[in-house]
C-alpha positions in Angstrom: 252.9 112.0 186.3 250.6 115.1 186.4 247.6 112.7 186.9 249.1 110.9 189.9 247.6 112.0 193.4 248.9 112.2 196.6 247.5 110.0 199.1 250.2 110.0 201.7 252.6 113.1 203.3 255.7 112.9 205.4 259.0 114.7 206.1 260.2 111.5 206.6 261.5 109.6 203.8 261.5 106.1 205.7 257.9 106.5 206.4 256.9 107.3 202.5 259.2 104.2 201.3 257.2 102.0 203.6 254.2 103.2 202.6 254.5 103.0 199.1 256.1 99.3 199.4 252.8 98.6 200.9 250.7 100.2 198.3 252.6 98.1 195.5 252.8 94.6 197.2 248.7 95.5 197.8 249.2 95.6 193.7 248.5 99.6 193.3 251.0 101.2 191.3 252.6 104.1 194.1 255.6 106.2 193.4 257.3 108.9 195.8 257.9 112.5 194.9 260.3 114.1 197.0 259.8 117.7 197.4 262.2 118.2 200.4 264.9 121.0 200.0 267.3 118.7 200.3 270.3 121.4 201.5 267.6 122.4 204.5 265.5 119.2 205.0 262.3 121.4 204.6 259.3 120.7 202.8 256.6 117.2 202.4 257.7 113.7 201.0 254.7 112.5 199.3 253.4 109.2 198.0 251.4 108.8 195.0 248.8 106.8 192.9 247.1 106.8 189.7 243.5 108.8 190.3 241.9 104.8 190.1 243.6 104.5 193.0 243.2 106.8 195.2 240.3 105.8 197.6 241.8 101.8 197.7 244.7 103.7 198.5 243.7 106.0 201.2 241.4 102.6 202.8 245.0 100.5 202.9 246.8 103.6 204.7 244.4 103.8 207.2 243.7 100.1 208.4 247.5 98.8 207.7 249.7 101.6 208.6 250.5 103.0 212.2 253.3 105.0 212.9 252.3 106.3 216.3 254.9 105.5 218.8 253.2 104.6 221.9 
């Protein structure tokens, strides 16, 4: 898992499972590594992809994904 990288950061775990279910039904391999302290909630969520991935990856975040609240 070493070679995976992180395309996508968030303290919010409900965020990072919907953005890696959208990686894998786009048919990118995605996984997410949870570095939260989980007895203070501090610290990133992250998605990630195999290094093949990455800039399809990063392309699909941005056009597909908006969690702005407007």
């Amino acid at each position: 898992m070493s070679s995976w990288q992180t395309v996508y950061k968030s303290t919010s775990p409900h965020q990072t499972e919907i953005v890696k279910d959208v990686l894998i039904n786009a048919g990118l391999n995605a996984i997410v590594f949870n570095r939260q302290d989980h007895a203070y909630k501090f610290g990133n969520i992250e998605v990630k992809v195999d290094p093949d991935s990455v800039i399809r990856a990063i392309k699909i975040i941005e056009e597909e994904i908006n969690f702005d609240h407007e």
